[in-house]
C-alpha positions in Angstrom: 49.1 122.7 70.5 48.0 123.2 67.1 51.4 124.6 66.2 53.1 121.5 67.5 50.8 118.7 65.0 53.1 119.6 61.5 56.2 119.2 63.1 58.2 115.9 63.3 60.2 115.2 66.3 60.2 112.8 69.5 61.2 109.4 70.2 59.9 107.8 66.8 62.5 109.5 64.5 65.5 108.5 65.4 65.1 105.0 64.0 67.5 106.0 60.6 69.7 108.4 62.5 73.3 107.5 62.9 74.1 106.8 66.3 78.1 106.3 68.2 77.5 102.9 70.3 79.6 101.9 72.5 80.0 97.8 73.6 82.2 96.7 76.5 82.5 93.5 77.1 83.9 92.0 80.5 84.9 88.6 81.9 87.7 86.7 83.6 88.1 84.3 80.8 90.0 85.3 78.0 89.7 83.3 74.6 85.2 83.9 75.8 85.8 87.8 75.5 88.4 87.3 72.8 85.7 84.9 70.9 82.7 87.2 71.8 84.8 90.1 70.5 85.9 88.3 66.6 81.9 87.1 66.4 80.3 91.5 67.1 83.8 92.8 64.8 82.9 90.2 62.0 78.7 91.1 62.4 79.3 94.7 62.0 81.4 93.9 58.4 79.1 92.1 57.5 76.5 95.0 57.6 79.4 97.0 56.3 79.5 99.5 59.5 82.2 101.5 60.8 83.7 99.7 63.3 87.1 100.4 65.6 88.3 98.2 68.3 88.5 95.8 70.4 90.6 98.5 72.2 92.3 96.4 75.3 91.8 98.0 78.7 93.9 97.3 81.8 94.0 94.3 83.5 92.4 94.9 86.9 94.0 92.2 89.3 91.9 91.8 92.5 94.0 90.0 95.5 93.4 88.9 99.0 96.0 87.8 101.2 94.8 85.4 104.3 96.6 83.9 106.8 96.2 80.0 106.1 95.9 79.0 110.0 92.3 79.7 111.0 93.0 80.1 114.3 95.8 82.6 114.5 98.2 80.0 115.9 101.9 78.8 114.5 103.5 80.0 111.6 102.6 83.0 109.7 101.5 82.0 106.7 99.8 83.4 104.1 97.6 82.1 101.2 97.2 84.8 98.2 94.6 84.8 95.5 93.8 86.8 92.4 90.9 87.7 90.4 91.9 89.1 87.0 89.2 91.3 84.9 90.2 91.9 81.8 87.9 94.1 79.6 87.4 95.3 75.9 85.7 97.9 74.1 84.6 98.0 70.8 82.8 101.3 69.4 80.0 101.2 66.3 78.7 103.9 64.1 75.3 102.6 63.2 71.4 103.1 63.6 70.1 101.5 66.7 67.8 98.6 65.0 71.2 97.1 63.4 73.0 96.8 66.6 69.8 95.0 67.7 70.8 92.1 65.4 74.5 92.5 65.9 74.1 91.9 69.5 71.9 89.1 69.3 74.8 86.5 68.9 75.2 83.9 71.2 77.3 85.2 74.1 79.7 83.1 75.7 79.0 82.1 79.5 80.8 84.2 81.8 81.4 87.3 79.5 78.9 90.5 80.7 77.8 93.1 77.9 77.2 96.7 78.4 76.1 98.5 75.4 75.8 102.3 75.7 74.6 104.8 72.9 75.2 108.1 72.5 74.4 110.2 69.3 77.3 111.1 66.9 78.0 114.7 67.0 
């Protein structure tokens, strides 16, 4: 154990490291995400970080058809709905106590926020 006392290492160093984070932002309402997106872009200038994105993902389009008759009697007809989930992704290059105070801008109702870090390579 004595051998392990000079060096430095563990959980409490990586407060200045550089890290790759990656934010993906959800919902079904598009000017929230689009709004949620311009406010994290224009907080990461503003600490001057490297930023790229919003990068658009596929629309995922979740439909149900039902028959509009509830109990299976006269004409076949159908009632179809959609769900659409449209997503974004924004990636950051930054220590993780600055992506702290990026994220803590107000997020828009209905928008979910995953934030994932990884270390840059």
């Amino acid at each position: 154990m004595a051998l392990l006392k000079g060096k430095t290492g563990g959980f409490g160093d990586d407060e200045g490291r550089i890290h790759r984070i990656r934010i993906t932002l959800t919902s079904r309402n598009v000017p929230n995400l689009e709004k949620v997106c311009r406010d994290l872009k224009q907080g990461a200038k503003d600490k001057k970080l490297k930023v790229s994105g919003p990068v658009r993902l596929p629309t995922k389009h979740l439909r149900i058809c039902t028959r509009k008759s509830p109990c299976g009697e006269g004409t076949n007809t159908w009632d179809k709905f959609e769900m659409r989930i449209h997503k974004r992704v924004i990636d950051l290059h930054s220590p993780s106590e600055i992506v702290k105070q990026i994220t803590a801008i107000t997020i828009e109702p209905g928008v979910e926020v995953e934030v994932t870090v990884a270390d840059s390579a």
